[in-house]
C-alpha positions in Angstrom: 0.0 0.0 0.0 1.3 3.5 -1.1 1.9 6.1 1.6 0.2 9.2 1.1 1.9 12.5 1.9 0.5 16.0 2.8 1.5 19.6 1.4 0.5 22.6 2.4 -2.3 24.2 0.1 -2.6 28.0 0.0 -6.3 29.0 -0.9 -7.2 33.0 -0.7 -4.2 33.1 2.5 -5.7 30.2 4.0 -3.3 27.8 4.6 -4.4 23.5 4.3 -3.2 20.7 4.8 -3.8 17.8 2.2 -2.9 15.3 -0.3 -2.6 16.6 -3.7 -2.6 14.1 -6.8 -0.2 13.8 -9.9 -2.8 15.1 -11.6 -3.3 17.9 -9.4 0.5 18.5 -9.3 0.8 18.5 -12.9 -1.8 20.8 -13.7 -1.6 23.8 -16.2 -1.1 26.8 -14.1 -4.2 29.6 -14.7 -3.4 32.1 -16.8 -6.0 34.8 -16.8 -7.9 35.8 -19.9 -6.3 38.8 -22.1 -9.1 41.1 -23.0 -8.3 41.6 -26.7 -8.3 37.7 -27.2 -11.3 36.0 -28.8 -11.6 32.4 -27.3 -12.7 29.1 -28.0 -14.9 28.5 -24.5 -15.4 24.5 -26.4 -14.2 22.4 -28.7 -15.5 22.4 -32.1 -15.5 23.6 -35.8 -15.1 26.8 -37.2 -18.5 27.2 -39.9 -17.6 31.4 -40.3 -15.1 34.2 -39.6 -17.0 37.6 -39.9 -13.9 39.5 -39.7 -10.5 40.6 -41.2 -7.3 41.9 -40.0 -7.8 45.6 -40.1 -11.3 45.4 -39.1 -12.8 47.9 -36.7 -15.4 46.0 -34.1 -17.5 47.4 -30.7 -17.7 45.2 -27.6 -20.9 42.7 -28.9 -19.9 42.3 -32.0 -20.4 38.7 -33.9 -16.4 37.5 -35.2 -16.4 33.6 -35.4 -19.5 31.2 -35.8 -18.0 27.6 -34.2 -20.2 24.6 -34.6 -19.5 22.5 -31.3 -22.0 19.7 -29.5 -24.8 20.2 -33.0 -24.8 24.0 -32.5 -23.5 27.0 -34.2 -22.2 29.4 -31.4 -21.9 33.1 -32.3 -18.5 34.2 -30.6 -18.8 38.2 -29.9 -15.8 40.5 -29.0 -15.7 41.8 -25.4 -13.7 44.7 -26.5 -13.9 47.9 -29.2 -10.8 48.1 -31.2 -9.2 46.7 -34.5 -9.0 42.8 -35.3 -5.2 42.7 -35.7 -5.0 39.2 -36.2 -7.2 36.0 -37.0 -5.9 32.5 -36.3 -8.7 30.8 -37.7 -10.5 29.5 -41.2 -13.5 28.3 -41.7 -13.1 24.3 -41.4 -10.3 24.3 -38.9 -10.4 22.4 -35.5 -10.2 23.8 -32.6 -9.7 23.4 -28.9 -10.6 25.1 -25.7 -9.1 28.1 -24.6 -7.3 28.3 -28.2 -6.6 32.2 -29.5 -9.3 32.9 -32.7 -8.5 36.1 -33.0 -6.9 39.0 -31.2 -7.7 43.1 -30.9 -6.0 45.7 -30.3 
């Protein structure tokens, strides 16, 4: 039987003791959304891009159309500014949390 060990867990400076898995361990550390990145929140394929480098956009506006789970998801900016670059064609696969298109 394997022994289990405890570490000390820092949660909003409270400090716990626990066991934390491999998997746990091994995580990817959180990196916090950049606000002039358009995300993929789901896996799935891209049907539409509705924009261009060089194309101006308000916060609401309709960039990508993914199909993912049987659904066609409209994915809006949450920023005003330019689409500097898109990353993305229609047809491509994507992943969550990959970078569609950024603005500036």
């Amino acid at each position: 039987m394997e022994k289990r060990t405890t570490e000390k867990l820092v949660i909003d400076n409270t400090e716990y003791t626990t066991g934390l898995s491999r998997r746990y361990k091994e995580r990817k550390p959180y990196e916090a959304p950049v606000p002039g990145r358009l995300y993929s929140f789901i896996p799935g394929t891209v049907i539409e891009v509705l924009v261009s480098v060089g194309d101006s956009v308000r916060q609401g506006d309709d960039m990508v159309i993914l199909d993912a789970m049987k659904m066609k998801n409209r994915l809006k900016s949450h920023v005003e500014g330019t689409v500097v670059a898109v990353n993305v064609k229609p047809g491509d696969r994507v992943t969550k949390g990959m970078v569609l298109a950024e603005i500036s």
